[in-house]
Residue, then its C-alpha position, 0 to 999 in steps of 0.5 A: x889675717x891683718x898684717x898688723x896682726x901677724x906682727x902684733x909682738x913688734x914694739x913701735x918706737x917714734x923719736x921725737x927728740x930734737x937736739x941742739x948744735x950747742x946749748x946755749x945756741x939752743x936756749x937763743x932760737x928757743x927763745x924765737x921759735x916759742x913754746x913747742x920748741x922748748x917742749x922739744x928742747x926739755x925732752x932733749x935735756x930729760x933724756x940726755x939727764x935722765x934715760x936708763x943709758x947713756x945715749x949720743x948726740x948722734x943717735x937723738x940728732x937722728x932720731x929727731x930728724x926722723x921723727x919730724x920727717x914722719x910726721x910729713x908724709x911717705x915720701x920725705x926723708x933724711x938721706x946720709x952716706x950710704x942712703x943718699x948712695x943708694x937714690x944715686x945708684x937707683x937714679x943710674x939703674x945700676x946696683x947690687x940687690x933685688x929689684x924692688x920699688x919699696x915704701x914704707x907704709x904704716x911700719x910696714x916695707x910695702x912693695x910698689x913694684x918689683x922691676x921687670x926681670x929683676x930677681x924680685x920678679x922673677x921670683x914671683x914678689x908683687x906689688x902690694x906685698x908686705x915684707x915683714x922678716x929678712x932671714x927670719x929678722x922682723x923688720x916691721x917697725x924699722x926704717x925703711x932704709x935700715x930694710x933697703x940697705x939689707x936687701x943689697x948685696x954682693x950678686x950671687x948671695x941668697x936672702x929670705x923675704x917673710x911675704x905677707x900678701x894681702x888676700x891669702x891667709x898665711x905669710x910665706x917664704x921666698x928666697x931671693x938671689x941678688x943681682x946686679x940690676x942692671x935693668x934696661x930701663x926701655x924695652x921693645x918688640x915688633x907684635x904680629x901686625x906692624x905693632x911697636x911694644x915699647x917697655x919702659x921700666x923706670x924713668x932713670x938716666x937717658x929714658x927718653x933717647x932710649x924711647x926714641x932710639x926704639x922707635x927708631x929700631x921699631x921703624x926699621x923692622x917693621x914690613x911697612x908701615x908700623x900699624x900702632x904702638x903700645x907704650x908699656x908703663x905698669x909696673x914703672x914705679x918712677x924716677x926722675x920728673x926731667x925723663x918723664x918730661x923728656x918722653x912725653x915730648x917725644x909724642x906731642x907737637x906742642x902743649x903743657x906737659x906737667x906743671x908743679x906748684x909748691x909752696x915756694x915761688x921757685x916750685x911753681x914750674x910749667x912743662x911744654x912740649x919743645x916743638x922746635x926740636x921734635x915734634x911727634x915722632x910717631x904723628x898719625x899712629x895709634x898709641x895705647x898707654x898701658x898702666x896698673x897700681x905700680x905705675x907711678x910718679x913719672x909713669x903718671x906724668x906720662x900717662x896723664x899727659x899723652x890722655x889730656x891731649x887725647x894722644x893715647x888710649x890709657x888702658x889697664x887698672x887706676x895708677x898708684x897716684x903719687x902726685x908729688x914732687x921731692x926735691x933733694x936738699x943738701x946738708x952739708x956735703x955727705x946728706x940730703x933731705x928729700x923733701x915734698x916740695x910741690x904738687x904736679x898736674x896734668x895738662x887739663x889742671x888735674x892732680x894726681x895725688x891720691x885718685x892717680x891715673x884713671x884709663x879710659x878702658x879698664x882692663x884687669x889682668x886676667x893672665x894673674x890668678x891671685x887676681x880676684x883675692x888681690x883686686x880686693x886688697x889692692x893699695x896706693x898711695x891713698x892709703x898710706x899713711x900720712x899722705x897728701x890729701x887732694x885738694x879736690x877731697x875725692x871720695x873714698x868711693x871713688x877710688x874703690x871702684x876698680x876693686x869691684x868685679x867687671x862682668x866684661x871680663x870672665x876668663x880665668x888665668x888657666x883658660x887664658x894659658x891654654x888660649x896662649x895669652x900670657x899677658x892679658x891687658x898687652x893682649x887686648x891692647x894689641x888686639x884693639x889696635x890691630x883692629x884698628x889698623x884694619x878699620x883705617x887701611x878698609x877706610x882707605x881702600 
C-alpha cells in the first residue's frame, strides 16, 4: 500500500499568487520584471475581484511566499512568529514536544530521524515513516509547519500519530506523551576493552566543547590507555554548519574541513582545521564513525571529513545526503527565509547532495527486525521531491545499492537478542576495534 494511495481523498492545493505592497508600486516593478510577473500579477487582481470569498492580502501574501519557496527545494521556507521560534528553540536543544527531525516530502510529513530518547523514540517512530493524521486529522497536503506546530505542546499531553511505514500493509496508530526535550546533545561511555562511545545526537549549541569535555571524562575513566573510540553520528539529523566545523577540528591536526560554494561570492567559504589551538586530541587512537539514513547535514560534514583525511573508519549504512547550506534572511524584524545558498563538499572536493556519505565497511542493523522490509523502502534526500541535483549526475543505481541483501550478514534480530547484542552496527564496531588494540598491543610485544 503507497502512502499516496491511503490518502487518495486529500485535495492538493498550491498558491501561486504573488501580491503587491501597493498597486501602483505594482504596476512600476511589472513593467521591470517582464511578461511572468504580469501573469502573477493578473491572478492577484482576478482572485482578489473574482474568487467565491472575500480573500486577505495576508493570506495571498502567504500563500505567494509559499508557492515560490516550493517550487525551489525541501529545504527553503518562509519563517514568521512562531516558525522562526521554533528553528531557534530547536537550534538550543530546548522545547516542549516529540522529538523529531521532520520534512516534508511530496505533501507528506516524512520523518528523517526521531531524537535519541526522546518520546518519539521511545515509542518506537523511525526514520523513514510517514505521518499522515494528528488525533485523527489528515495533515497530508499541509505545511509542514502547520504539522510542526501541532506536534508541540505543554509536557505531559498525549497525541495520536496515524504512522504509514513503508514496508508493512497497514498504517497504525501511536500515542505519544510530549516532553520537554532537552536532548543531551553528547553522550558517552567507557565499552569493555578501554573503548570511548561518544554519542552525538544533534549538532546544536556548544556540540564540540561538549565532545572534548567527553573525551576528557573517557581519559579519566579508562584503566589506561583508551584502546579506540566510536563517534556515533546515526540518527543525528544535523544542525548547525559552525558545531560540525568545530567537532571535526577536534580530530584533525591540520587540513580543509568543509568547503561551501553558493551563487553569491560571500557563499564561497573554505573550512580548516585551527592546529594552532588544538590539534588531535585523540592522535594514534583508532576512531570509528558511525552513521545511517538519518544521519545528515552536519553529521555528514563530519563524517566526510574525518574519511577524506583517513582519520576514521565510517561504518553503518549510506548517509541521508543532504548537501546543502541554508541561510536565514531577515525580513523585517519578526521573519526570516531560510534559503538554500550553497553547496558543501568534503576535503577531497565531493559533494554530498543526493549520493550522502557512503562507509567504508557497510553494516546493516541487524538488532531491527522491520529490517528486511524497511531496507527496500529506505529514503533520502534523493528522493524528495524537488531536490538539488549533483553536479556529477550519480546514477540512480548507485544509490540503490545498499537496499540489496549483504549475504555478510545472516543473524536475525531474535538470534542477535538471545546473543545479548542490542545494537548490531555499535557492536561490530566495538568488536573491529577491540581487535585491533589486540593487533597493535602483540605488535609491540
Amino acid at each position: 500500500m503507497k502512502i499516496a494511495a491511503f490518502v487518495k481523498s486529500a485535495a492538493l492545493v498550491t498558491a501561486v499568487a504573488l501580491i503587491p505592497a501597493t498597486t501602483a508600486g505594482m504596476a512600476q516593478v511589472d513593467g521591470r520584471a517582464g511578461p511572468e510577473f504580469a501573469k502573477l500579477f493578473a491572478t492577484y487582481q482576478r482572485i482578489k475581484a473574482s474568487y467565491v470569498e472575500k480573500v486577505d492580502d495576508e493570506v495571498l501574501i502567504r500563500g505567494a511566499i509559499d508557492g515560490m519557496l516550493s517550487s525551489l527545494d525541501p529545504h527553503s521556507a518562509y519563517l514568521d512568529g512562531s516558525d522562526l521560534q521554533r528553528l531557534e528553540t530547536t537550534i538550543d536543544g530546548n522545547y516542549s514536544g516529540l522529538g523529531l527531525s521532520v520534512v516534508m516530502d511530496d505533501g507528506a510529513v516524512k520523518i528523517v530521524s526521531p531524537f535519541r530518547g526522546s518520546p518519539a523514540d521511545e515509542a518506537g517512530i523511525k526514520a523513514g515513516d510517514y505521518i499522515t493524521h494528528l488525533d485523527g486529522k489528515l495533515i497530508y497536503g499541509g505545511s509542514l509547519d502547520d504539522a510542526v506546530s501541532q506536534m508541540r505542546g505543554p509536557r505531559g499531553t498525549s497525541i495520536q500519530l496515524t504512522i504509514f511505514r513503508p514496508g508493512r500493509d497497514e498504517p497504525f496508530e501511536v500515542d505519544v506523551t510530549r516532553g520537554v526535550i532537552e536532548l543531551e546533545p553528547v553522550t558517552h561511555e567507557l565499552a569493555s576493552g578501554n573503548i570511548g562511545v561518544i554519542t552525538v545526537n544533534e549538532f546544536s549549541r556548544d556540540v564540540g566543547s561538549d565532545v572534548l569535555t567527553a573525551w576528557n571524562d573517557i581519559k579519566r575513566e579508562a584503566s589506561g590507555r583508551v584502546g579506540g573510540l566510536v563517534l556515533d553520528l546515526r540518527s543525528n539529523p544535523g544542525g548547525s554548519l559552525d558545531e560540525a566545523i568545530a567537532l571535526s577540528d577536534l580530530f584533525l591536526d591540520k587540513g580543509r574541513i568543509v568547503s561551501q560554494r553558493g551563487r553569491a561570492r560571500g557563499e564561497t567559504l573554505l573550512y580548516d582545521a585551527e592546529t594552532v589551538f588544538r590539534g588531535d586530541i585523540a592522535r594514534d587512537i583508532p576512531i570509528i564513525v558511525l552513521i545511517d539514513a538519518g544521519s545528515a547535514s552536519a553529521s555528514e560534514i563530519v563524517a566526510g571529513a574525518l574519511q577524506d583525511h583517513r582519520r576514521a573508519l565510517v561504518m553503518g549504512e549510506r548517509s541521508f545526503g543532504k548537501g546543502s547550506v541554508q541561510t536565514l534572511l531577515p525580513l523585517g524584524r519578526d521573519a526570516a527565509l531560510k534559503l538554500t545558498t550553497a553547496r558543501y563538499y568534503t576535503p577531497a572536493g565531493h559533494s554530498v547532495q543526493e549520493g550522502g556519505i557512503k562507509p567504508d565497511i557497510s553494516i546493516p542493523q541487524l538488532s531491527d527486525p522491520d529490517l528486511a522490509k524497511r531496507s527496500k523502502y529506505v529514503t533520502r534526500e534523493s528522493d524528495l521531491r524537488g531536490h538539488l541535483v549533483n553536479e556529477l549526475g550519480i546514477k540512480d543505481e548507485a544509490l540503490e545499492t545498499d537496499k540489496i541483501e549483504d549475504p555478510r550478514f545472516k543473524l536475525t534480530a531474535s538470534e542477535l537478542e538471545e546473543r545479548g547484542v542490542e545494537d548490531f552496527q555499535l557492536h561490530y564496531a566495538l568488536e573491529t576495534l577491540r581487535r585491533t588494540t589486540v593487533s597493535s598491543v602483540a605488535l609491540r610485544d
